[in-house]
GUTITOR-18563 format. One record per residue (C-alpha): x, y, z; residue number from 1. Coordinates in nm, 2 decimals, padded with zeros to 4 digits. Layout:
<sites>
site X->X Y->Y Z->Z pos->NUM
...
</sites>
This chain:
<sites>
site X->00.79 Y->-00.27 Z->01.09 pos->1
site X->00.74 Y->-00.51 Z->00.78 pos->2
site X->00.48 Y->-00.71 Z->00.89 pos->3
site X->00.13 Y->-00.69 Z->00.67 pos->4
site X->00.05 Y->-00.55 Z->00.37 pos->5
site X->00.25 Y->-00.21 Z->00.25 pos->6
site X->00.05 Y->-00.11 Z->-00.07 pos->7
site X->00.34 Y->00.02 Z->-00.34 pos->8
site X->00.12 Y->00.34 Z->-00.47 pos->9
site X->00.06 Y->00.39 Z->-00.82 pos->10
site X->00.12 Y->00.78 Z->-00.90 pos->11
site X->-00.19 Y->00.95 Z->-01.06 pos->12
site X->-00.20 Y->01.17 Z->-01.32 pos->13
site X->-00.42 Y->01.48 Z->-01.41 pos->14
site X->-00.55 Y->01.54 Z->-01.74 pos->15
site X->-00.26 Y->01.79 Z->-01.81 pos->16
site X->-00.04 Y->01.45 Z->-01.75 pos->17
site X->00.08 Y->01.64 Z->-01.41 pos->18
site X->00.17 Y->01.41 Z->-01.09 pos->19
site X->-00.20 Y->01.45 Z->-00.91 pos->20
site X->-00.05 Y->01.56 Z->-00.56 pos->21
site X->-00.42 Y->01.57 Z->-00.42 pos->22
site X->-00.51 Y->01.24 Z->-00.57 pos->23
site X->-00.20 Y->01.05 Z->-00.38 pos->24
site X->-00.36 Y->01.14 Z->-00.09 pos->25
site X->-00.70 Y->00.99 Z->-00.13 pos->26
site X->-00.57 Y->00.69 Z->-00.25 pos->27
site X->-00.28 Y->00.64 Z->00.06 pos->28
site X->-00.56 Y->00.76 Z->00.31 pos->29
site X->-00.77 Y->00.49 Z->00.16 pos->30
site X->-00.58 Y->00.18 Z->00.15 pos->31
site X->-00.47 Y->00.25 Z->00.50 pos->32
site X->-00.82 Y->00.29 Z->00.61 pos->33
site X->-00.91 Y->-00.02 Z->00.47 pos->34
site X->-00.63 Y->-00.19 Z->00.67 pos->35
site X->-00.27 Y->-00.16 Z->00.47 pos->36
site X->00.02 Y->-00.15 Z->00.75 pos->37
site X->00.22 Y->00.12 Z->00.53 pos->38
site X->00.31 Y->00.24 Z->00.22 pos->39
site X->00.57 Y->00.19 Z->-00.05 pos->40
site X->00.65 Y->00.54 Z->-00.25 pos->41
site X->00.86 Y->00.51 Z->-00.56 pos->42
site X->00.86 Y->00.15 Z->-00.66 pos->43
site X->00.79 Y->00.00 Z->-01.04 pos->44
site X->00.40 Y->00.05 Z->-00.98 pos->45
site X->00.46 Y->00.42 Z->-00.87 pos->46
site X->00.63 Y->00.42 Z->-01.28 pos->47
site X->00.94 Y->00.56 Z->-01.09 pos->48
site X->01.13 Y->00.57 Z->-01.41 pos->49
site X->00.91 Y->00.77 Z->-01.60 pos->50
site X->00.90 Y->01.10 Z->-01.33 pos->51
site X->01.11 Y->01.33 Z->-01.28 pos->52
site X->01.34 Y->01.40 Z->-00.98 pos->53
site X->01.09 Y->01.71 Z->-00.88 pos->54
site X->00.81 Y->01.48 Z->-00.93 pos->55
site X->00.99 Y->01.21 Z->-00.68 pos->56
site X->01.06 Y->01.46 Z->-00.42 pos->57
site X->00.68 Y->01.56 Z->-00.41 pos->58
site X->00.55 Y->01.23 Z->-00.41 pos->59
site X->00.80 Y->01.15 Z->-00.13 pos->60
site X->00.68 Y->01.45 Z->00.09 pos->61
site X->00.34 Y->01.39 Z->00.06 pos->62
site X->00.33 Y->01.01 Z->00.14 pos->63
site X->00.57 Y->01.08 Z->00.44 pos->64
site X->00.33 Y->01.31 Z->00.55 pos->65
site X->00.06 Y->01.09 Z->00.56 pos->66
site X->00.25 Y->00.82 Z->00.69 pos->67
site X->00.36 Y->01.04 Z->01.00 pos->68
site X->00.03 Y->01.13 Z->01.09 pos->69
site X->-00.12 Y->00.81 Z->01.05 pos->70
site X->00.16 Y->00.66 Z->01.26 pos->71
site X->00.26 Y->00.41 Z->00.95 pos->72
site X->00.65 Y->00.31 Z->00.83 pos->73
site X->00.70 Y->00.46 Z->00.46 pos->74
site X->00.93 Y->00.27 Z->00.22 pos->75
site X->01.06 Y->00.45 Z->-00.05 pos->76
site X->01.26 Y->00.28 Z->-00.37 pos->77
site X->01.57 Y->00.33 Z->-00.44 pos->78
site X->01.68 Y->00.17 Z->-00.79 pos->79
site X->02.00 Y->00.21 Z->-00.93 pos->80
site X->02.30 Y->-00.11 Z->-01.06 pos->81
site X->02.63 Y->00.16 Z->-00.98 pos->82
site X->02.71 Y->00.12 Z->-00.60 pos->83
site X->02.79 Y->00.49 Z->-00.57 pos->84
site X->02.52 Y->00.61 Z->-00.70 pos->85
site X->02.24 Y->00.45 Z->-00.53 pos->86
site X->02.45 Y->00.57 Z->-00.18 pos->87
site X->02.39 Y->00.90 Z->-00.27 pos->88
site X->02.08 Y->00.85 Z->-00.32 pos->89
site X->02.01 Y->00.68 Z->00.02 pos->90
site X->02.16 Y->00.95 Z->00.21 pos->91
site X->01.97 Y->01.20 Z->00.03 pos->92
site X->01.65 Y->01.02 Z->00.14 pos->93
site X->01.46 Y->01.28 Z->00.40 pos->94
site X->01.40 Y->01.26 Z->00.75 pos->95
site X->01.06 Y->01.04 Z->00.84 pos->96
site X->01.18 Y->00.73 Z->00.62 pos->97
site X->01.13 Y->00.41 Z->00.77 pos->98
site X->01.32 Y->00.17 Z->00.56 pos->99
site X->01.42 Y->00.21 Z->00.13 pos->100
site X->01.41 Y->-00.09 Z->-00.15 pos->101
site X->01.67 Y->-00.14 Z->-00.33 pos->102
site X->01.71 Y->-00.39 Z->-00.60 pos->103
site X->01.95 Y->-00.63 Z->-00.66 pos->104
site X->02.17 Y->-00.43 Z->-00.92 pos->105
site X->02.01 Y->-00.45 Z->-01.24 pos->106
site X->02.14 Y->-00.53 Z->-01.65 pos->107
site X->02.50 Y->-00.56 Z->-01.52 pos->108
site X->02.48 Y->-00.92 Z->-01.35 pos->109
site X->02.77 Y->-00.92 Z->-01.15 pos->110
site X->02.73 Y->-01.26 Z->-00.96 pos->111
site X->02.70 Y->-01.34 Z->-00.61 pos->112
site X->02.98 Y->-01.17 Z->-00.48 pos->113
site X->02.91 Y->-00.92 Z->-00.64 pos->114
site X->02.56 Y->-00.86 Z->-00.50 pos->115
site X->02.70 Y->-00.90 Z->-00.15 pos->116
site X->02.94 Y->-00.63 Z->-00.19 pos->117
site X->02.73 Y->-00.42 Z->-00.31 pos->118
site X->02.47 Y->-00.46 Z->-00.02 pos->119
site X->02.71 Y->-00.47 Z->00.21 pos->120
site X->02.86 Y->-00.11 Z->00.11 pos->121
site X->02.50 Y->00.02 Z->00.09 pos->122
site X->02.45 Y->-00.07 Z->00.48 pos->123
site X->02.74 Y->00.08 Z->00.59 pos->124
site X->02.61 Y->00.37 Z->00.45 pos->125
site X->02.26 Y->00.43 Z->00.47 pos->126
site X->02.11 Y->00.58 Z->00.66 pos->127
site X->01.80 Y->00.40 Z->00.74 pos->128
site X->01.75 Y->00.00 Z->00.69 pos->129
site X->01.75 Y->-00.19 Z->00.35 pos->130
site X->01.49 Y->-00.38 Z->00.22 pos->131
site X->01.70 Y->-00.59 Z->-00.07 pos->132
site X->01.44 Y->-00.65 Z->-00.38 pos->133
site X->01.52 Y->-00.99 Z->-00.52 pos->134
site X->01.31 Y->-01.00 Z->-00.87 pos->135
site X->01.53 Y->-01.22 Z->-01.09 pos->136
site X->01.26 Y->-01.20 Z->-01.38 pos->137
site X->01.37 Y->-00.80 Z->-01.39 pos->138
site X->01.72 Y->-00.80 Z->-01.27 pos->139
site X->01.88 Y->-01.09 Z->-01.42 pos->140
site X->02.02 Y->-01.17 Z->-01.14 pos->141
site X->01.90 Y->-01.47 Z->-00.97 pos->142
site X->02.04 Y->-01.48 Z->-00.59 pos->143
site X->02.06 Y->-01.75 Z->-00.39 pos->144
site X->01.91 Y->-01.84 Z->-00.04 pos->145
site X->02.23 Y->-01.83 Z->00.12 pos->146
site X->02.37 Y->-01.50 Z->00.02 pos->147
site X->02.00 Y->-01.37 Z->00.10 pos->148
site X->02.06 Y->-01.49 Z->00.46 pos->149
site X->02.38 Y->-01.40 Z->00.45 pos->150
site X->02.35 Y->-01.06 Z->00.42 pos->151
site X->02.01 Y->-01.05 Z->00.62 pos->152
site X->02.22 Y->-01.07 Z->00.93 pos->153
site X->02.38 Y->-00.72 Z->00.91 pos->154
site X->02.19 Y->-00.46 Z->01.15 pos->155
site X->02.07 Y->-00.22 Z->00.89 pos->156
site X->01.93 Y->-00.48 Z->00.66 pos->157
site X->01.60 Y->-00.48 Z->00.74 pos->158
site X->01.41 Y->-00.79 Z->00.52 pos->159
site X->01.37 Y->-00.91 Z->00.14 pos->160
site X->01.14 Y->-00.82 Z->-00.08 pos->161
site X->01.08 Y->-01.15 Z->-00.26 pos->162
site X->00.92 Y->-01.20 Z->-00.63 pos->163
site X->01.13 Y->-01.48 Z->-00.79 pos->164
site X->00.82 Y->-01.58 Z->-01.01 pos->165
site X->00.70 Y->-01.83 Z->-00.81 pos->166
site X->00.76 Y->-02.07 Z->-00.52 pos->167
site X->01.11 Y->-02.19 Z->-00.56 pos->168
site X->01.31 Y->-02.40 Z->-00.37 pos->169
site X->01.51 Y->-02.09 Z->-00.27 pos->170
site X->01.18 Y->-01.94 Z->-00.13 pos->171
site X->01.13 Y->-02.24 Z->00.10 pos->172
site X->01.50 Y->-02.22 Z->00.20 pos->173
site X->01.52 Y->-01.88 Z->00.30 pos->174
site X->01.20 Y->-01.88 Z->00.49 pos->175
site X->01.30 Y->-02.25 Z->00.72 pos->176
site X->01.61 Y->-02.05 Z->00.81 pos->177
site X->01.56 Y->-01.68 Z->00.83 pos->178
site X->01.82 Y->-01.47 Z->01.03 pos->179
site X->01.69 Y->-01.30 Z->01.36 pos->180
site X->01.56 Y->-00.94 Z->01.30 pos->181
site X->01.51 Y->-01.00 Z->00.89 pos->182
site X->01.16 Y->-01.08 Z->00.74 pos->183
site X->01.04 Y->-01.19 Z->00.42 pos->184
site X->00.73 Y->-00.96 Z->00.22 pos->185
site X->00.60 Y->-01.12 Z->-00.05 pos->186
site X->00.63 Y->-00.95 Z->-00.42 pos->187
site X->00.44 Y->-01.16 Z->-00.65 pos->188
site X->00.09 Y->-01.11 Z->-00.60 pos->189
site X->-00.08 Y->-01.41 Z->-00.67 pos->190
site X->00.19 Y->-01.61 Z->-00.47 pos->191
site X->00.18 Y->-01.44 Z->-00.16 pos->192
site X->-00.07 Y->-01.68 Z->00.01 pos->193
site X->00.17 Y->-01.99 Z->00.00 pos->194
site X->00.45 Y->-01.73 Z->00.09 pos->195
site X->00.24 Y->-01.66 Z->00.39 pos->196
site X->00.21 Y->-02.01 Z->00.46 pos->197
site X->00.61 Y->-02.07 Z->00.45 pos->198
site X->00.65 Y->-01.78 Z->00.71 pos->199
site X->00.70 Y->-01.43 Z->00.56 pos->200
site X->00.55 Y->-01.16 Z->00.76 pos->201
site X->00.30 Y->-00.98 Z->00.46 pos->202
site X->00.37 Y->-00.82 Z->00.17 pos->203
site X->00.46 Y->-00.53 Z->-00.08 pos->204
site X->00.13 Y->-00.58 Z->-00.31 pos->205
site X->00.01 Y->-00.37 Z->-00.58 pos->206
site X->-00.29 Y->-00.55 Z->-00.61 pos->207
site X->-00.36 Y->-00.42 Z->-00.26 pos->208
site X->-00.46 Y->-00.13 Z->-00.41 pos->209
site X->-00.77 Y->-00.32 Z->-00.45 pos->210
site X->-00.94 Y->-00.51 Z->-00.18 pos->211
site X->-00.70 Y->-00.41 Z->00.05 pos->212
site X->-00.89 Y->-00.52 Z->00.35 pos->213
site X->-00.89 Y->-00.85 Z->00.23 pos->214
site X->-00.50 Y->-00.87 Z->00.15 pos->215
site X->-00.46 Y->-00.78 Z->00.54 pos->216
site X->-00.72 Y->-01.02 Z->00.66 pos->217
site X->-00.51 Y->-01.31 Z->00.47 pos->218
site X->-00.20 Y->-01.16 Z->00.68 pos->219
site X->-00.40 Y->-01.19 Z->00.99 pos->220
site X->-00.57 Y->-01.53 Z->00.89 pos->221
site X->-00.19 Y->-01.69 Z->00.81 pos->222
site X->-00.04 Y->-01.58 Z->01.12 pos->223
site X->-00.33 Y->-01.71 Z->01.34 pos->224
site X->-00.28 Y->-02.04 Z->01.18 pos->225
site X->-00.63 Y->-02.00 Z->01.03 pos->226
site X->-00.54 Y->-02.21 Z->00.71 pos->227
site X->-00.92 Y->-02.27 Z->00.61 pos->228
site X->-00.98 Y->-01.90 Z->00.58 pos->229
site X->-00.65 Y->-01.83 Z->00.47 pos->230
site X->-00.66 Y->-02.11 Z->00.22 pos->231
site X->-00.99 Y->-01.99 Z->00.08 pos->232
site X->-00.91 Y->-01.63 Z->00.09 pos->233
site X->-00.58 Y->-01.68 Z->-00.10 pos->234
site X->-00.69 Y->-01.90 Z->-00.37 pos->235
site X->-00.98 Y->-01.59 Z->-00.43 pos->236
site X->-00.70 Y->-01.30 Z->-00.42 pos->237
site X->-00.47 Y->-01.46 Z->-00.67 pos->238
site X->-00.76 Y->-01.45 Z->-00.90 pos->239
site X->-00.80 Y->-01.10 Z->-00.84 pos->240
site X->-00.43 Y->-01.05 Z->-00.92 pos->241
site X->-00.42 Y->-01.28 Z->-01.23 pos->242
site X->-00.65 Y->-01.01 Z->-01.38 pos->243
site X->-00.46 Y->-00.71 Z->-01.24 pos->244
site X->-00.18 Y->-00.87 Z->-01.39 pos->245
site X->-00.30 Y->-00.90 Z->-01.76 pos->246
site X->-00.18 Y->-00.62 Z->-01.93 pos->247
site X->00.15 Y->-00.44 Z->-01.77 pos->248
site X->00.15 Y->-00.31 Z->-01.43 pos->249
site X->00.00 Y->-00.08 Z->-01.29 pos->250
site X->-00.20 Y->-00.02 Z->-01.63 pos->251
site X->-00.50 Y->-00.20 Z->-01.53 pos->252
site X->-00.44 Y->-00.09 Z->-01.19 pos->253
site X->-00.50 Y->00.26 Z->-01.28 pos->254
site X->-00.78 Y->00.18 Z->-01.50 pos->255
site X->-00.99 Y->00.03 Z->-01.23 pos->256
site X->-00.92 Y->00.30 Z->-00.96 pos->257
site X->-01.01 Y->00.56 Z->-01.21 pos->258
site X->-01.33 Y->00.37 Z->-01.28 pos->259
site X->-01.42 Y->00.37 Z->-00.91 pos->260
site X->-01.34 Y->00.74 Z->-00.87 pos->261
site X->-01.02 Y->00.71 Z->-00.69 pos->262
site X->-00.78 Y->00.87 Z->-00.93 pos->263
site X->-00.87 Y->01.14 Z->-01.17 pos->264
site X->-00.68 Y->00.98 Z->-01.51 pos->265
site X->-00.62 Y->00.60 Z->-01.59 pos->266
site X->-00.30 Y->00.74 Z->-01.79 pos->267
site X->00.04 Y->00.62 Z->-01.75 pos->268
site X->00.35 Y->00.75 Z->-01.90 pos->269
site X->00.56 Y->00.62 Z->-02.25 pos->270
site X->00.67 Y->00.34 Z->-02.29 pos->271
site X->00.40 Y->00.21 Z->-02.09 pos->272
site X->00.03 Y->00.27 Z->-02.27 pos->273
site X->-00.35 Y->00.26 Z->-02.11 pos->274
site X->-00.50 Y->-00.08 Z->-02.03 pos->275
site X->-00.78 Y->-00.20 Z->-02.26 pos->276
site X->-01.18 Y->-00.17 Z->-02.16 pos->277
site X->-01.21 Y->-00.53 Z->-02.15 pos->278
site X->-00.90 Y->-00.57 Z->-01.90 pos->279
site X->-01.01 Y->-00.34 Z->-01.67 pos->280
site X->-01.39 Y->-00.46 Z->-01.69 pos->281
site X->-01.26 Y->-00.76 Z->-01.60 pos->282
site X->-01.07 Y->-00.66 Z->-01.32 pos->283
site X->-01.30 Y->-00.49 Z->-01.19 pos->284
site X->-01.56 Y->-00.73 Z->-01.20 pos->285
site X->-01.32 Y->-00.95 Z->-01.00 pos->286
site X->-01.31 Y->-00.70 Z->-00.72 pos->287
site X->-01.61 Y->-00.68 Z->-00.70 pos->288
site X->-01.70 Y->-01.02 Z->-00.66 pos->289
site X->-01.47 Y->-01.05 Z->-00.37 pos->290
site X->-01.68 Y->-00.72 Z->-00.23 pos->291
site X->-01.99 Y->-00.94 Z->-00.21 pos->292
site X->-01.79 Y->-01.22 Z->-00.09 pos->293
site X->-01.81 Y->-01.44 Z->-00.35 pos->294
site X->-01.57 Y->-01.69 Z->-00.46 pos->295
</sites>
């Protein structure tokens, strides 16, 4: 289920600032024509925090949708730091869900143990499998390899949804020693090639937006043991992302889709404000570079 690339969607807005229903499905039918293995509804780069709970539900229903007829898992987010809570909102999920990420519980910090009991109430619960979301640099929370493994044995805990930042020595730990039935999706964009090349099975990009054939074809070209193309193809995606990844995300993001057509508004929502001309020029240059296969 988590192997490949599952593009986290940005959510478009009209030019009345409304959620642009129609618009979300162009953009999912597009990155999974161009190769994405499913799609990610609700996380940071879908500016979650900024919608409303009607807003949510339509952009849940619409991507699960799509997802059933295209025969595809959906992920949806599920953020929250209060146990309680964020089981509520698990059960509340609808029918068609493949598998929700959660973060590690956020601005609280409550250790270790913590993290582990809070996981491990959330499986018990849910009603469909966990993917845990380990992004220290957001959380404040930095969790080890051990308690990642640890709770990757339990049944409903599907994988990890890893963006420390970086390769760490965690990253290589978890990955030489994963527990049967729990995979690894890379969730810093320009680090997912070496990721890849430790063992995780694809990744939750939102650079995939972009080039998504190509994200998949570094998948493919890791897991054949094609490290030449892989290699090559990585080092040319992380540049790609770099630019993505120069004002806030998914600011340039949106400015680039919107300047290929695929989203009606580059707008985003307070606090977050529109990326500059030059950044998405940039960015988009970039893409297109890696359209006419150049390096």
């Amino acid at each position: 289920m988590l192997r490949g690339i599952h593009v986290p969607l940005v959510t478009p807005f009209d030019a009345s600032g409304e959620v642009a229903i129609d618009a979300i499905e162009k953009l999912a039918g597009h990155v999974l024509d161009q190769g994405a293995s499913g799609l990610v509804a609700l996380g940071t780069t879908g500016e979650v925090a900024a919608l409303t709970s009607a807003e949510r539900s339509r952009v849940i229903d619409v991507c699960r949708r799509i997802c059933a007829e295209r025969g595809v898992p959906l992920t949806v987010g599920v953020t929250g730091n209060a146990t309680r809570s964020t089981a509520e909102a698990l059960k509340a999920l609808p029918d068609g869900i493949a598998a929700a990420l959660v973060t590690v519980p956020y601005f609280l910090r409550p250790a270790e143990r913590g993290v582990v009991a809070h996981f491990e109430a959330l499986a018990e619960e849910t009603p469909v499998p966990l993917v845990i979301y380990h992004i220290p640099y957001r959380t404040g929370q930095q969790v080890s390899a051990a308690t990642l493994r640890h709770l990757g044995r339990h049944p409903m805990v599907a994988g990890v949804k890893y963006a420390a930042g970086g390769i760490d020595q965690d990253a290589v730990d978890l990955l030489g020693d994963l527990p049967v039935g729990c995979d690894v999706l890379g969730g810093d964009d320009a680090f997912v090639s070496p990721l890849l090349a430790l063992g995780a099975s694809g990744g939750i990009l939102a650079s995939a937006h972009l080039a998504t054939d190509r994200f998949a074809e570094l998948v493919d070209a890791w897991h054949a043991g094609d490290t030449a193309r892989a290699r090559a193809l990585g080092h040319r995606l992380a540049r790609l992302s770099a630019t993505l990844f120069a004002e806030p995300n998914p600011t340039v993001i949106k400015g680039v889709l919107h300047t290929r057509g695929l989203i009606p508004t580059p707008d985003v929502r307070l606090p977050l404000l529109p990326a500059s001309a030059e950044s998405v020029s940039r960015a988009d240059s970039a893409w297109r570079l890696i359209e006419e296969g150049g390096s």
